[in-house]
PASEBA-1860 file (N, C-alpha, C; in nm, 3 decimals):
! residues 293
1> XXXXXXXX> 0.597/0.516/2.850/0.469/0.533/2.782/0.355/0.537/2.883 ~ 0.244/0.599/2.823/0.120/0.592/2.942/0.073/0.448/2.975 ~ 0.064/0.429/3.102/0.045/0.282/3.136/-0.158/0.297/3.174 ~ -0.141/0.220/3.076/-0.315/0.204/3.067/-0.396/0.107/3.169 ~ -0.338/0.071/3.260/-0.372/0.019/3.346/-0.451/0.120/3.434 ~ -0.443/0.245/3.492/-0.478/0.326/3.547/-0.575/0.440/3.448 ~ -0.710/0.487/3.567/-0.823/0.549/3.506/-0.705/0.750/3.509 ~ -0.801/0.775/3.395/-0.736/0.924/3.404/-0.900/0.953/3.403
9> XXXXXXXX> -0.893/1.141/3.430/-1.001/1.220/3.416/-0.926/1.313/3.333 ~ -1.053/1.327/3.225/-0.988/1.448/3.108/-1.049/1.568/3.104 ~ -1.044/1.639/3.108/-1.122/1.798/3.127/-1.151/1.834/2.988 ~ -1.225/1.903/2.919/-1.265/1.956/2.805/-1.327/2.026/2.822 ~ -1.302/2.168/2.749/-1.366/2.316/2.784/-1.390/2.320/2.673 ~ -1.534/2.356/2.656/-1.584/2.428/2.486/-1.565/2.564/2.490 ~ -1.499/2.627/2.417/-1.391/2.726/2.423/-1.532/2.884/2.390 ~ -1.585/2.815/2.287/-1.707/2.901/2.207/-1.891/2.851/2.218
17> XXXXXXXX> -1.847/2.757/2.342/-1.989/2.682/2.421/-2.057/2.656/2.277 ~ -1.970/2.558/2.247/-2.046/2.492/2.113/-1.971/2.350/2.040 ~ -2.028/2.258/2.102/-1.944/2.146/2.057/-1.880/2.127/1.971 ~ -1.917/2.181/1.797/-1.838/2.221/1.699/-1.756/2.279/1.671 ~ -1.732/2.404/1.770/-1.643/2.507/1.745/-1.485/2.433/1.858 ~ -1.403/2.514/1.909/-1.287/2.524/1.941/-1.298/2.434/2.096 ~ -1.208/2.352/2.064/-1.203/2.279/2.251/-1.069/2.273/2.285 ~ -1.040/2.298/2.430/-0.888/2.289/2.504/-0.948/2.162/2.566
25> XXXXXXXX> -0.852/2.027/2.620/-0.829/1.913/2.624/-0.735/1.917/2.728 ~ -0.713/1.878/2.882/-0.651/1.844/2.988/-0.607/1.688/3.024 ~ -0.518/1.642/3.065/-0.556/1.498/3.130/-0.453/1.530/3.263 ~ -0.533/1.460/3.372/-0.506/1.477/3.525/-0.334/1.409/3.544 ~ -0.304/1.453/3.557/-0.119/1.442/3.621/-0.046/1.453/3.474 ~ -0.091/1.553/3.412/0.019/1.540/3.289/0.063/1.742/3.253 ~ 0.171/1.748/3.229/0.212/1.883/3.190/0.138/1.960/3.036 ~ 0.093/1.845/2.963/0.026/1.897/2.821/-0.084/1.962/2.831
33> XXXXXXXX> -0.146/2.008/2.723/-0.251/2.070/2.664/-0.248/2.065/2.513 ~ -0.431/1.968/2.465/-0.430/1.991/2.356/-0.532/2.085/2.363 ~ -0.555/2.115/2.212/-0.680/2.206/2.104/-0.675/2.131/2.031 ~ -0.844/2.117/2.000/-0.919/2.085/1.868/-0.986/2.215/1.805 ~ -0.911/2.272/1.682/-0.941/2.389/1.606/-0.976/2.364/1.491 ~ -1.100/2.343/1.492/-1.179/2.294/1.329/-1.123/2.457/1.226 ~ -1.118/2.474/1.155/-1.035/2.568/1.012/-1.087/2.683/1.049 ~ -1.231/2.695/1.058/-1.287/2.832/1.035/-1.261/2.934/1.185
41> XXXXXXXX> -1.199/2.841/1.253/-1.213/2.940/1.397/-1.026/2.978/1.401 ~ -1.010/2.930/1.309/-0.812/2.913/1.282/-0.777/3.101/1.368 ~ -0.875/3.186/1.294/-0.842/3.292/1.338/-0.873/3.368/1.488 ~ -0.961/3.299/1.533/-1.013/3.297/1.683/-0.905/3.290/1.761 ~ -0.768/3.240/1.695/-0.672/3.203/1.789/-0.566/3.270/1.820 ~ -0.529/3.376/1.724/-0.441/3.469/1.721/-0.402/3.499/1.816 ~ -0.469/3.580/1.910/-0.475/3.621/2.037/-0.437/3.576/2.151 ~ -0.411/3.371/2.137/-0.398/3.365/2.297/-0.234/3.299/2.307
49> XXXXXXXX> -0.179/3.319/2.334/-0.073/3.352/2.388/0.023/3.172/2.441 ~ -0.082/3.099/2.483/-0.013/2.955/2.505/-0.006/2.886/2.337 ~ -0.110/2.952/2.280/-0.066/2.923/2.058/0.044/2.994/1.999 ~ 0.119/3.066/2.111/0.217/3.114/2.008/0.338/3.098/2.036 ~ 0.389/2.891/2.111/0.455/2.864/2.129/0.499/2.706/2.082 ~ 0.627/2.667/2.084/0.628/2.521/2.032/0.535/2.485/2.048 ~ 0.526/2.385/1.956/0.424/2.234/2.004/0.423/2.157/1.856 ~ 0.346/2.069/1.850/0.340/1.961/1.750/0.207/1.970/1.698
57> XXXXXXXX> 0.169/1.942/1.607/0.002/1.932/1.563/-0.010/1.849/1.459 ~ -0.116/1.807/1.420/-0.202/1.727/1.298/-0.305/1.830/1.238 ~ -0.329/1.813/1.098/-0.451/1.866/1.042/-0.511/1.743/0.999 ~ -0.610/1.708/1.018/-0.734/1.632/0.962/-0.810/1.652/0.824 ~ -0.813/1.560/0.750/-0.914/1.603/0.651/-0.979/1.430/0.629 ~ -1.105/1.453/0.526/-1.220/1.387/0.547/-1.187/1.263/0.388 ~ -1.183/1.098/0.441/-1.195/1.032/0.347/-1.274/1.102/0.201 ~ -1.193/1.061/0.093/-1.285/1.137/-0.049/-1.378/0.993/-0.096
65> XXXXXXXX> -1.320/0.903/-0.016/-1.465/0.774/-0.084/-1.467/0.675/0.022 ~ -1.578/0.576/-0.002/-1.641/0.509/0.105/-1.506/0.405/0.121 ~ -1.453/0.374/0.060/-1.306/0.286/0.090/-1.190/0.357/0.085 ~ -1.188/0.470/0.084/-1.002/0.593/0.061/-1.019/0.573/0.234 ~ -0.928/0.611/0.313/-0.863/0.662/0.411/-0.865/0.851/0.439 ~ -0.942/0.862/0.575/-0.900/1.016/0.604/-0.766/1.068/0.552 ~ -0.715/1.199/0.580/-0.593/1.225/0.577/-0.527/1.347/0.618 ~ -0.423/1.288/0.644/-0.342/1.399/0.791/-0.236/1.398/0.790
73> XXXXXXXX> -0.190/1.564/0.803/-0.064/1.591/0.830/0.019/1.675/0.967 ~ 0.119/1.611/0.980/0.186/1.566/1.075/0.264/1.753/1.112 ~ 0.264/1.822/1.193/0.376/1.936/1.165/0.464/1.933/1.294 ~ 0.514/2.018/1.298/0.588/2.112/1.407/0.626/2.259/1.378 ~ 0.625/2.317/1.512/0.655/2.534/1.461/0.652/2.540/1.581 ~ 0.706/2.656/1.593/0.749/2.755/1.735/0.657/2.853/1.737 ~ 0.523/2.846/1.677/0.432/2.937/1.685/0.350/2.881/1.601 ~ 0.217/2.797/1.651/0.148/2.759/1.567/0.036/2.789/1.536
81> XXXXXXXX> 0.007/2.941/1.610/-0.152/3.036/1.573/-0.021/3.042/1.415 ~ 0.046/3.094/1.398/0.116/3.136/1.279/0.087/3.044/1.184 ~ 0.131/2.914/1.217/0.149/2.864/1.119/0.009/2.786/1.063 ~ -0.090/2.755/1.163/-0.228/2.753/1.089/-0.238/2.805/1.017 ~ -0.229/2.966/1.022/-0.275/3.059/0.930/-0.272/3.029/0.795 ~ -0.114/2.990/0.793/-0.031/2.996/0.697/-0.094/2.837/0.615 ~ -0.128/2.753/0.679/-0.196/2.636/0.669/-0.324/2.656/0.606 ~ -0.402/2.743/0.615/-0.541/2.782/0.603/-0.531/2.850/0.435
89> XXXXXXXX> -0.452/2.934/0.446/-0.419/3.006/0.309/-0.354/2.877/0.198 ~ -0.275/2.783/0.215/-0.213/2.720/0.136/-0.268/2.561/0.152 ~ -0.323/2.534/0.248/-0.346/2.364/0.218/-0.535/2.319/0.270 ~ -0.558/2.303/0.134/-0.728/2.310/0.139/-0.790/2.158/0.165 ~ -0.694/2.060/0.222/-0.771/1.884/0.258/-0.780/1.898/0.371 ~ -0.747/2.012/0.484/-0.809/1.958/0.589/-0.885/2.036/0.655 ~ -1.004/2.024/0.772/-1.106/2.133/0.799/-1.058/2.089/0.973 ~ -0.996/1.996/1.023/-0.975/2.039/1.184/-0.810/2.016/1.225
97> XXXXXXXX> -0.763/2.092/1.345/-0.608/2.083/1.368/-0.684/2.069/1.501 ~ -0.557/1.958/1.543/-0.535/1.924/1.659/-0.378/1.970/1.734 ~ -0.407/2.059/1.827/-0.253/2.117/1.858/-0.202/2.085/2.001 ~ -0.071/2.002/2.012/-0.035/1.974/2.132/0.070/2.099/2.160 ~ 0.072/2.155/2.340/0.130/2.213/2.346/0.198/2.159/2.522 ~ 0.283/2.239/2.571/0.317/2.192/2.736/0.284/2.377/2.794 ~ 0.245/2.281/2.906/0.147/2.391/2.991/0.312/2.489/3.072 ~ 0.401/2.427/3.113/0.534/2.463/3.106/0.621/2.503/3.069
105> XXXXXXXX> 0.590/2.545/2.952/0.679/2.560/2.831/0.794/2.465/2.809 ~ 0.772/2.384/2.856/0.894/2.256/2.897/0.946/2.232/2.706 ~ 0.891/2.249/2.599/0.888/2.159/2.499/0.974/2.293/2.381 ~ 1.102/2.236/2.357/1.220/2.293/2.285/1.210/2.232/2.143 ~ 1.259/2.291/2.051/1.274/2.287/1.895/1.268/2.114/1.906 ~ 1.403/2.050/1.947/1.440/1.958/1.981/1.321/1.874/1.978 ~ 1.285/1.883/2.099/1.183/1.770/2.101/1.046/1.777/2.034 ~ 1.007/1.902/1.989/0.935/1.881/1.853/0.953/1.852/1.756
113> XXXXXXXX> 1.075/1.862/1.685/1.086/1.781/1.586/1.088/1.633/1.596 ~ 1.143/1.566/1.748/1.158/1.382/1.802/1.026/1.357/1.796 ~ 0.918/1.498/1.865/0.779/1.423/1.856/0.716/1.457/1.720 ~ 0.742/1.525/1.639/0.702/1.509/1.494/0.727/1.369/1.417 ~ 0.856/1.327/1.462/0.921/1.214/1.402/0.861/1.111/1.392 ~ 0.783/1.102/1.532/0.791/0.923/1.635/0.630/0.963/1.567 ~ 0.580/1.086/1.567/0.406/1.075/1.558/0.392/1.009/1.373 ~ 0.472/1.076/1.329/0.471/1.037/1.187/0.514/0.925/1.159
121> XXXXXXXX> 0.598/0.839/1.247/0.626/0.692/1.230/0.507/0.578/1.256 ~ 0.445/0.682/1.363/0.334/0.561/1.446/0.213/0.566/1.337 ~ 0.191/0.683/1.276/0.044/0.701/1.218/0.125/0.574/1.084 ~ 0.168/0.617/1.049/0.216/0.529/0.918/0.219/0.376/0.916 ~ 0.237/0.316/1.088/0.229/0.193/1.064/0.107/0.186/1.124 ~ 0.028/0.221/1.136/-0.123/0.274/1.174/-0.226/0.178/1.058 ~ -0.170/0.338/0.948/-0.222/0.274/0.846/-0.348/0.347/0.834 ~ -0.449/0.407/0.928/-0.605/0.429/0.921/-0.564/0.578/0.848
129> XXXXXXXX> -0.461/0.648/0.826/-0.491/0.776/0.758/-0.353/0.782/0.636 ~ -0.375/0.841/0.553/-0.303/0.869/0.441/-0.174/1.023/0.496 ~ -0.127/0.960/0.502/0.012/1.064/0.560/0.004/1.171/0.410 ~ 0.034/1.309/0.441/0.018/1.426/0.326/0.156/1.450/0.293 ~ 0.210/1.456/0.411/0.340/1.525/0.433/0.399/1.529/0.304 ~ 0.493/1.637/0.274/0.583/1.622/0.157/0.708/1.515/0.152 ~ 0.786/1.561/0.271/0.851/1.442/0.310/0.897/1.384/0.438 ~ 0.896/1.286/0.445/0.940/1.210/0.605/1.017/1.321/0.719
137> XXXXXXXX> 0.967/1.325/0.830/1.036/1.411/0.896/1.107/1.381/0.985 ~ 1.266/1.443/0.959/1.417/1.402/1.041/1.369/1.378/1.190 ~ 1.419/1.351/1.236/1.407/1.307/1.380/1.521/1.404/1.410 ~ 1.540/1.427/1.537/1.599/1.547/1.629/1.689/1.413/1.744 ~ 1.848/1.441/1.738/1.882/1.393/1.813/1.935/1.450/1.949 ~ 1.848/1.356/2.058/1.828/1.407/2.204/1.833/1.313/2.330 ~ 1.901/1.354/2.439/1.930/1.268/2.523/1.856/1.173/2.535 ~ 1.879/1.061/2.626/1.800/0.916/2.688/1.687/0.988/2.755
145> XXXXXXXX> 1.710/1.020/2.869/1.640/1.121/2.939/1.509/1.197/2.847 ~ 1.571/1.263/2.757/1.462/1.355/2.717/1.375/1.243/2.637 ~ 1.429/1.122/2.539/1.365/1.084/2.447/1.240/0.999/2.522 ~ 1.252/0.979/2.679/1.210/0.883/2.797/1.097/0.978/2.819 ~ 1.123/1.147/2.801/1.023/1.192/2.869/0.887/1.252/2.735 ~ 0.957/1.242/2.608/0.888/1.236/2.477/0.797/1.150/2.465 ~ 0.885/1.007/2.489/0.775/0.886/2.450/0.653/0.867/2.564 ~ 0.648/0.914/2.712/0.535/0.959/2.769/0.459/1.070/2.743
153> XXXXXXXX> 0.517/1.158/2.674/0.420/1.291/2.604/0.343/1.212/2.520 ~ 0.410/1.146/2.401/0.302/1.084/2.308/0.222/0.982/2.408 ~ 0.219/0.898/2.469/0.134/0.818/2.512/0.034/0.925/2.548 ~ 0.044/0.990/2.656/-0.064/1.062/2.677/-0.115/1.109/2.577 ~ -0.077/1.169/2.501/-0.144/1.283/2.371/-0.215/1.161/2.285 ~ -0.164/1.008/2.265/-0.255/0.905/2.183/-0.378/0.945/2.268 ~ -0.352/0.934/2.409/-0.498/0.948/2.422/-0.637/1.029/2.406 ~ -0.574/1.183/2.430/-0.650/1.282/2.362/-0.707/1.264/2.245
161> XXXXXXXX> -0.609/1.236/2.180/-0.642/1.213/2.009/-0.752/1.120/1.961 ~ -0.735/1.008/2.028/-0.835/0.891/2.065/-0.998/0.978/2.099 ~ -0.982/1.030/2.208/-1.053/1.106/2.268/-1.129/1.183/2.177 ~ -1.062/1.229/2.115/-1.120/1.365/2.009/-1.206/1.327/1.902 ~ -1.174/1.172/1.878/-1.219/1.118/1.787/-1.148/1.109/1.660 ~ -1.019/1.090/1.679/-0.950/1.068/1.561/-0.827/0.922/1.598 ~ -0.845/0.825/1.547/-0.769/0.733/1.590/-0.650/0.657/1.463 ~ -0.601/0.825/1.439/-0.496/0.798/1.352/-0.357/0.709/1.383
169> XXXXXXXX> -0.365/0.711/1.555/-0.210/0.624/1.589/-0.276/0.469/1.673 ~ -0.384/0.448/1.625/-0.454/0.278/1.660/-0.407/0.224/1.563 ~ -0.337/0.098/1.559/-0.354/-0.006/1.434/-0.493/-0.058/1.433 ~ -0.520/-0.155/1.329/-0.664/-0.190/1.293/-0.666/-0.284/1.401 ~ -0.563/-0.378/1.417/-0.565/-0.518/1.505/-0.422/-0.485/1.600 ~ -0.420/-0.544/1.698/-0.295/-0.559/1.767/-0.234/-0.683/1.725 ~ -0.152/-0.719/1.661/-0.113/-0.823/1.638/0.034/-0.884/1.709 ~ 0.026/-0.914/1.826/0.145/-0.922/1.923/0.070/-1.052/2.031
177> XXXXXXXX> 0.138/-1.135/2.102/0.121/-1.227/2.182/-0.004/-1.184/2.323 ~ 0.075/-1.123/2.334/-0.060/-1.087/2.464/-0.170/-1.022/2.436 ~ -0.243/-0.915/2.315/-0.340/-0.916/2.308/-0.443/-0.980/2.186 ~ -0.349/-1.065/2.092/-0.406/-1.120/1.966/-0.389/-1.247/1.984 ~ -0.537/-1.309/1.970/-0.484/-1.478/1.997/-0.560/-1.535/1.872 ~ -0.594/-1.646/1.848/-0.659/-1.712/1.723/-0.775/-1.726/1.768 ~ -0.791/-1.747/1.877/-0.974/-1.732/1.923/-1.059/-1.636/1.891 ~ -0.956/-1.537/1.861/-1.043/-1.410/1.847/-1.102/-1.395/1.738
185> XXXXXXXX> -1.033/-1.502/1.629/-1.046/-1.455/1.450/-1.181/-1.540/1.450 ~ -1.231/-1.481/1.354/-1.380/-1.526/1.256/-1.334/-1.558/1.130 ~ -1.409/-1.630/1.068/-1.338/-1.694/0.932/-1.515/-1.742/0.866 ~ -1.472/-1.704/0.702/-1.589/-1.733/0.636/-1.517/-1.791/0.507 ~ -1.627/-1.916/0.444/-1.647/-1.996/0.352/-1.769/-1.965/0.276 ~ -1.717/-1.987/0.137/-1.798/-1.984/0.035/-1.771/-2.018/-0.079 ~ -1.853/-2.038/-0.227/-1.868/-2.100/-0.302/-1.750/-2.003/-0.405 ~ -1.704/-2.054/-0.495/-1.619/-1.946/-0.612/-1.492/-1.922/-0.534
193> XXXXXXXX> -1.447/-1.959/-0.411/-1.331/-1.929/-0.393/-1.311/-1.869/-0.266 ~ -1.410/-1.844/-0.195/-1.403/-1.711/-0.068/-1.368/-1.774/0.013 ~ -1.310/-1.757/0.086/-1.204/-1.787/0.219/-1.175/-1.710/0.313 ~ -1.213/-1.626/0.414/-1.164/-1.472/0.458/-1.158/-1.529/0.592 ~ -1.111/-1.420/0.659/-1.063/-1.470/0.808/-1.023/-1.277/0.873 ~ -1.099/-1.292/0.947/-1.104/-1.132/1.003/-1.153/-1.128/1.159 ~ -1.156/-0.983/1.228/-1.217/-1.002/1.373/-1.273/-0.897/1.374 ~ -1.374/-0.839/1.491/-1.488/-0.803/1.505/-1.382/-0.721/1.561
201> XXXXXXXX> -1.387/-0.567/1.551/-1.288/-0.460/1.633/-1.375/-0.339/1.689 ~ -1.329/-0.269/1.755/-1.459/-0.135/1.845/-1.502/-0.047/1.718 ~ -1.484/-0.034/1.571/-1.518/0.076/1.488/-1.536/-0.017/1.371 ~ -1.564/-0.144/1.335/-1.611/-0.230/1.220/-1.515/-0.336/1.264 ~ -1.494/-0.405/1.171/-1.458/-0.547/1.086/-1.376/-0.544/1.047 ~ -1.208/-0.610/1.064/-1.121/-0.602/0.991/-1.109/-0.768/0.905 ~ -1.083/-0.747/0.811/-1.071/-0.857/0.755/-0.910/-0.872/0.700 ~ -0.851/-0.991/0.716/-0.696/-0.973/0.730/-0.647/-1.007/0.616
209> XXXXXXXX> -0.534/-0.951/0.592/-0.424/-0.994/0.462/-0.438/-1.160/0.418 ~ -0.411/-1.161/0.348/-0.406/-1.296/0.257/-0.536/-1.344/0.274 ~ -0.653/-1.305/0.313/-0.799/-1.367/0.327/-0.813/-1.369/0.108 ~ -0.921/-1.494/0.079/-0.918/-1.518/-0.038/-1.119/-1.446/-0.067 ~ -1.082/-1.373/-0.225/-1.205/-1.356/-0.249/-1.243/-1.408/-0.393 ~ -1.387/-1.412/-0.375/-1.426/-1.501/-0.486/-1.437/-1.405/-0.632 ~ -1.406/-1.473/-0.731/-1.363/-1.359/-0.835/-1.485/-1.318/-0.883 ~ -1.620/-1.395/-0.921/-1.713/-1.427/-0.953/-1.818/-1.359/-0.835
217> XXXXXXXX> -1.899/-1.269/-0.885/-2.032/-1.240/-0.857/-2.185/-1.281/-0.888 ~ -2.287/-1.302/-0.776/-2.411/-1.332/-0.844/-2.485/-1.219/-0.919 ~ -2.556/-1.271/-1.026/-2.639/-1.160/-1.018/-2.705/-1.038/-0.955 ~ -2.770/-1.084/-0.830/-2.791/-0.981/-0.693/-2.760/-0.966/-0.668 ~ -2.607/-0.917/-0.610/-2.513/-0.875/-0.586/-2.546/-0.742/-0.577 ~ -2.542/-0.680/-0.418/-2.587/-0.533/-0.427/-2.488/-0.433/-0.480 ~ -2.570/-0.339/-0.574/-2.490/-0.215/-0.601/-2.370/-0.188/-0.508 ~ -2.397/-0.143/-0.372/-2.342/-0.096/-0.287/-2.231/-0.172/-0.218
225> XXXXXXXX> -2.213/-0.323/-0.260/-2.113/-0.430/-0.218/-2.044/-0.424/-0.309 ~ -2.044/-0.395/-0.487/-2.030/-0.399/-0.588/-1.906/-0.300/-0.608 ~ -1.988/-0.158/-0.531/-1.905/-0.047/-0.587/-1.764/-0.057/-0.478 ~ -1.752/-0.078/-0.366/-1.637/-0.122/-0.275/-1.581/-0.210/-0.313 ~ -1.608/-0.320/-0.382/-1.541/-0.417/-0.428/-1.425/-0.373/-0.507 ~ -1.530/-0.279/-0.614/-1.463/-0.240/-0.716/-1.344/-0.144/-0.708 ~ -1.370/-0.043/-0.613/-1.272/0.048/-0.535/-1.171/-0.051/-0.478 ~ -1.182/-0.127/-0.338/-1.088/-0.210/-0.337/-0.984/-0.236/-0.424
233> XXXXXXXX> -1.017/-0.315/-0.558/-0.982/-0.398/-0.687/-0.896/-0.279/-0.702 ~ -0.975/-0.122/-0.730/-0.892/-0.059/-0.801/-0.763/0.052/-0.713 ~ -0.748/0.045/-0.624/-0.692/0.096/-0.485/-0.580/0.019/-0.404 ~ -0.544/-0.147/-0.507/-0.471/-0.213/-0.485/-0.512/-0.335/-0.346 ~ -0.622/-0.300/-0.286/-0.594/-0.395/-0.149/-0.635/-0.489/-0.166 ~ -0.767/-0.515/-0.292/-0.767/-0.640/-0.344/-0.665/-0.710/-0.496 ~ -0.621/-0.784/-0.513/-0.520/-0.800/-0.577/-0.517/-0.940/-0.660 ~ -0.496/-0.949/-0.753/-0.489/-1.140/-0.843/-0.396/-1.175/-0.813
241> XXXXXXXX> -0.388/-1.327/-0.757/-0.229/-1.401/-0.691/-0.287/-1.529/-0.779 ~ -0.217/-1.535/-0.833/-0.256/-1.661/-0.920/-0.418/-1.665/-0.974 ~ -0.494/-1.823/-0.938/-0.593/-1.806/-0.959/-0.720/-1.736/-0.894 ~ -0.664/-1.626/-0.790/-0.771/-1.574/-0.664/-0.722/-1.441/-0.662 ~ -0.842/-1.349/-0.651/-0.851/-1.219/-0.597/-0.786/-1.256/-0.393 ~ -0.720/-1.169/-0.387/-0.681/-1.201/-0.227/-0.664/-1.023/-0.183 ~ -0.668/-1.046/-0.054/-0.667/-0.929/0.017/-0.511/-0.908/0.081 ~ -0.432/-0.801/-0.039/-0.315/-0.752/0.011/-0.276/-0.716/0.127
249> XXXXXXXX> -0.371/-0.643/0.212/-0.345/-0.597/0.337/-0.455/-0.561/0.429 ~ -0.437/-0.586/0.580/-0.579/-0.594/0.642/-0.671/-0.443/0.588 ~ -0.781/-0.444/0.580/-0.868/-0.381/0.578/-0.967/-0.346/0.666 ~ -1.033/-0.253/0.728/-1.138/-0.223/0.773/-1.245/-0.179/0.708 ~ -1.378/-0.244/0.748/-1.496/-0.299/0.726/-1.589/-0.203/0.839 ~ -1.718/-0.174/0.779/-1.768/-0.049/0.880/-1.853/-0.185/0.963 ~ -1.865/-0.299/0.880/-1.960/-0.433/0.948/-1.952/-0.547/0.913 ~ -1.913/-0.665/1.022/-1.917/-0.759/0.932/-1.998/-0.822/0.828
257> XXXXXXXX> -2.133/-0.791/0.768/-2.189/-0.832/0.671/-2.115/-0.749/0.571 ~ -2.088/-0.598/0.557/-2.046/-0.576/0.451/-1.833/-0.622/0.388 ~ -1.813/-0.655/0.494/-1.682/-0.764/0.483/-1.728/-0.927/0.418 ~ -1.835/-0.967/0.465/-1.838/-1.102/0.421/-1.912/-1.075/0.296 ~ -2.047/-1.010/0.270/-2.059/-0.982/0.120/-1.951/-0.937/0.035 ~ -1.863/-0.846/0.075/-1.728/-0.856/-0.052/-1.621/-0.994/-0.083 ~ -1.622/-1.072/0.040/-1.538/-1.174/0.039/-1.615/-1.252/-0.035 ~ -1.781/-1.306/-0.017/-1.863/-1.448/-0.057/-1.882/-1.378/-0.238
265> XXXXXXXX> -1.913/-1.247/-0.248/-1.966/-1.243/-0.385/-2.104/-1.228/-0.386 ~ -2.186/-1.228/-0.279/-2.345/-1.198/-0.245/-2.383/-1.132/-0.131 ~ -2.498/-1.108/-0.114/-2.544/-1.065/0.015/-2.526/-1.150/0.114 ~ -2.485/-1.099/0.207/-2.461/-1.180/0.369/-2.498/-1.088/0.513 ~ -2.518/-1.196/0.586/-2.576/-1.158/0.699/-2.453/-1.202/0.767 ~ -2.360/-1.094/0.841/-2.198/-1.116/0.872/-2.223/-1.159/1.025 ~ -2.344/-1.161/1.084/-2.330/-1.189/1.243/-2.388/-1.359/1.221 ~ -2.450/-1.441/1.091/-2.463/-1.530/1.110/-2.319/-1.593/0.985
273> XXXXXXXX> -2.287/-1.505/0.912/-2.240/-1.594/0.833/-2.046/-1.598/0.896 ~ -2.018/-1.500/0.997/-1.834/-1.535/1.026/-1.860/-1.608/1.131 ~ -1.781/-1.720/1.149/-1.763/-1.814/1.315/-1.648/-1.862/1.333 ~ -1.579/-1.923/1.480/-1.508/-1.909/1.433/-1.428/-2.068/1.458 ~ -1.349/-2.050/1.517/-1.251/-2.181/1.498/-1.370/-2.303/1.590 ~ -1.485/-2.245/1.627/-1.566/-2.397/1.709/-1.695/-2.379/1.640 ~ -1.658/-2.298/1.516/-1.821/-2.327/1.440/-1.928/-2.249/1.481 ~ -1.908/-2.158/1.592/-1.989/-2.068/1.662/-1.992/-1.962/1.563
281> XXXXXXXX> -2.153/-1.878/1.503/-2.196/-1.777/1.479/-2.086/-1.614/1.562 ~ -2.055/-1.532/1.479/-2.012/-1.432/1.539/-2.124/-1.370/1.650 ~ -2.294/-1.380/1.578/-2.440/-1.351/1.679/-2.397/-1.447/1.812 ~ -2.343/-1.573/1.783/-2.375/-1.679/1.920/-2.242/-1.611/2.018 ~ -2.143/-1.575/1.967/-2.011/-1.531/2.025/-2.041/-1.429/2.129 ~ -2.114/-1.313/2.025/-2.126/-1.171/2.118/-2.264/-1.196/2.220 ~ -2.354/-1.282/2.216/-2.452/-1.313/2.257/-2.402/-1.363/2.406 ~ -2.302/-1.485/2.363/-2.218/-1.538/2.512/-2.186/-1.431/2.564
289> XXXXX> -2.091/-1.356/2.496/-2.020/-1.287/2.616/-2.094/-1.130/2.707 ~ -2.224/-1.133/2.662/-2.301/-1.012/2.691/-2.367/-1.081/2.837 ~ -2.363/-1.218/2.851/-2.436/-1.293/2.940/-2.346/-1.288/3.020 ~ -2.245/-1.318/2.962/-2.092/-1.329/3.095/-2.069/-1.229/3.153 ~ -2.094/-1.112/3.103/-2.087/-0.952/3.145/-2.239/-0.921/3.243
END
């Protein structure tokens, strides 16, 4: 896998000198090449000649509500100016494709379908996008060797993807010994039942499974805390376990105030109201460590 210990340089060419339109994607010591091909330029592509060979791709499409999940599907083809096309005419949720290809032609049926497989395994325990696919896709069986030199294709290509601005193969939290510890968690109390326990992450607030919410709302209770709640409730991730609404599975939060107003049942101020295991303000937390930096 790509060892992240070491800096890369990534090249990006605006294909149509227009940040919106079509970009090719490099990273320094690697055989790949991606494209970011937002829909409408799908046909811009006909023509070039490294698109009309294996590779793997994603289509993107855009959350339908302020709590749904983006959503993306996973492919593989031996010609994928083709099969956009064919994508464009028949499947209307997504408006950008991201297409990995090898600058070598190094990349056989074979191992597009292993990297279709492993990409569609990772986004799924991901979790941040709603998989489209019709159904799960077979995995391709292929030497030690090759599957050794696959699972460094995807590392690199997470990163592009990352890059591009789509962080469909990030989990919300790392939850493993060396980078998740209990220091890290924030935890909030409140009246009616609220109990939550979540951490501050680079794109919002996750607030974690089994955190407890209060069933009961105040009056002031903003519209806009109200209507997520309610989505939540109805979307399954908030859930009744006996006598408590609880949170089925971690969630992401665009901030921690709007995580701790769904957990307390009122308006909250999430940088004074999560702290964590020493009673410290999440404000006093990030405040320290901006000094330490």
């Amino acid at each position: 896998m790509y060892n992240k210990q070491y800096a890369k340089t990534i090249k990006l060419f605006l294909m149509d000198a227009d940040p919106e339109g079509r970009m090719m994607c490099e990273l320094s010591n690697w055989n790949g090449k991606a494209y970011r091909i937002p829909r409408g330029k799908v046909k811009d592509c006909t023509d070039r000649a490294d698109l009309k060979s294996t590779s793997v791709y994603l289509l993107f499409g855009k959350a339908e509500s302020s709590t749904s999940n983006p959503k993306v599907y996973i492919g593989e083809t031996e010609n994928v100016a083709k099969r956009l096309a064919v994508h464009e005419l028949k499947k209307d949720f997504w408006n950008e494709a991201v297409v990995f290809i090898s600058k070598d032609d190094n990349l056989n049926k074979a191992h597009i379908k292993y990297l279709e497989s492993r990409l569609f395994e990772i986004a799924k325990q991901a979790g941040r996008y709603d998989l489209v696919n019709d159904n799960t896709p077979t995995r391709s069986a292929i030497s030690e060797s090759d599957q050794a030199e696959m699972e460094e294709f995807i590392g690199y290509l997470q990163v592009l993807v990352n890059t591009m601005g789509f962080r469909v193969f990030e989990p919300l939290v790392r939850h493993n010994d060396d980078q998740f510890q209990v220091d890290d968690c924030f935890y909030v109390k409140g009246a009616r039942g609220a109990n939550g326990r979540g951490k501050r992450v680079a794109d919002g607030f996750v607030v974690f499974a089994g955190s407890e919410v209060t069933k009961d709302t105040v009056p002031s209770f903003p519209k806009w805390a109200q209507l997520i709640r309610d989505e939540l409730i109805e979307g399954g991730v908030i859930v009744t376990k006996g006598e408590s609404f609880v949170f089925e599975q971690d969630y992401l939060f665009s901030s921690p105030s709007s995580a701790a107003a769904v957990i307390m049942g009122r308006s909250a101020n999430g940088l004074k109201e999560w702290k964590d295991d020493k009673g410290r303000t999440l404000a006093t937390v990030e405040e320290e460590e901006l000094k330490i930096v």
